[in-house]
N, C-alpha and C positions, 0 to 999 in steps of 0.2 A: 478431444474436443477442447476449444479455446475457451476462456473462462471473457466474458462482455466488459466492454468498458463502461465507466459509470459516463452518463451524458450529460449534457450540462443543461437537454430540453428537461430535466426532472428540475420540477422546479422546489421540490421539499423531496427532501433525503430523509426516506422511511428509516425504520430502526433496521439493525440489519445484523442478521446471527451471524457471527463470529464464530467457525468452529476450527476444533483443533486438528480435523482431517479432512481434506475439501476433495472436490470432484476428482483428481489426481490421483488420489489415496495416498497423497507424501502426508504424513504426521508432523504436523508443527511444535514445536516447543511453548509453554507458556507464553516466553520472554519474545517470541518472533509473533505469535498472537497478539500481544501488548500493543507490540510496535505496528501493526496492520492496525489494530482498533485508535492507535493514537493517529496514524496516515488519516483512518478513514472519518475520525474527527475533525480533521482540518478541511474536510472536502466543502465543510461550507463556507469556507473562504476562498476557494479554487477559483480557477481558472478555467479556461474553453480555449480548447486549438481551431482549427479550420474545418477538422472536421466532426466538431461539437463534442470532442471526449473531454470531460474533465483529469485536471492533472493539479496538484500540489507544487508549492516551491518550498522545499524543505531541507537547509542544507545538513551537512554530515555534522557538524560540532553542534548544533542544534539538538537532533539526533542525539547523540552522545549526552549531552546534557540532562534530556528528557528524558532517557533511557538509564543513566548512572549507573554504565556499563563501559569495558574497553572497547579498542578501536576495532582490536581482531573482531571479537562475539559481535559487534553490531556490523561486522562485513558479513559473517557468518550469516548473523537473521536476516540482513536485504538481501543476500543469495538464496537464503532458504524460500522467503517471500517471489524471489522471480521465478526458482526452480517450481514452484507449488502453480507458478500463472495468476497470482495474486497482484503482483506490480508490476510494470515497465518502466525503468529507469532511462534515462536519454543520453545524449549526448553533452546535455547540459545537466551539469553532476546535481545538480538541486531539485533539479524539474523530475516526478516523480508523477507517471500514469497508475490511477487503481484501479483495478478489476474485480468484477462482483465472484464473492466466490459460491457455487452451486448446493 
């Protein structure tokens, strides 16, 4: 089962639990947790596509920054986060879709 994307007809973003095992049953690491709850802080400056998903612009050095982690561990956590069906990452390396996780 596919994990939803967040839409951007919500017009207030409820608080929203954070866990460390989601619908999947992949185990997240703290540090990949962090970085999903810092995504899913941004959502309220997001954006809307065409067909009303919210998505973030957040790029990697950013990232890194905010995270004060290396380059590998935070390819690591964005892979952990797409394997889990937590994010969609695009073609445009910054532009970053979230998914609610269950």
């Amino acid at each position: 089962m596919k994990n939803e994307y967040f839409l951007g007809s919500d017009h207030t973003l409820p608080y929203y639990p954070i866990l460390l095992r989601n619908r999947n049953d992949i185990r997240l690491p703290i540090r990949a947790t962090y970085l999903y709850g810092v995504m899913f802080d941004k959502l309220s400056n997001s954006q809307t596509d065409e067909k009303g998903r919210m998505y973030i612009i957040y790029d990697f050095a950013t990232m890194l920054e905010d995270m004060g982690t290396e380059e590998k561990e935070l390819k690591d956590y964005l892979h952990m986060l797409e394997c889990a069906d937590l994010i969609e990452r695009t073609a445009v390396p910054e532009m970053i879709y979230l998914k609610k996780s269950a």
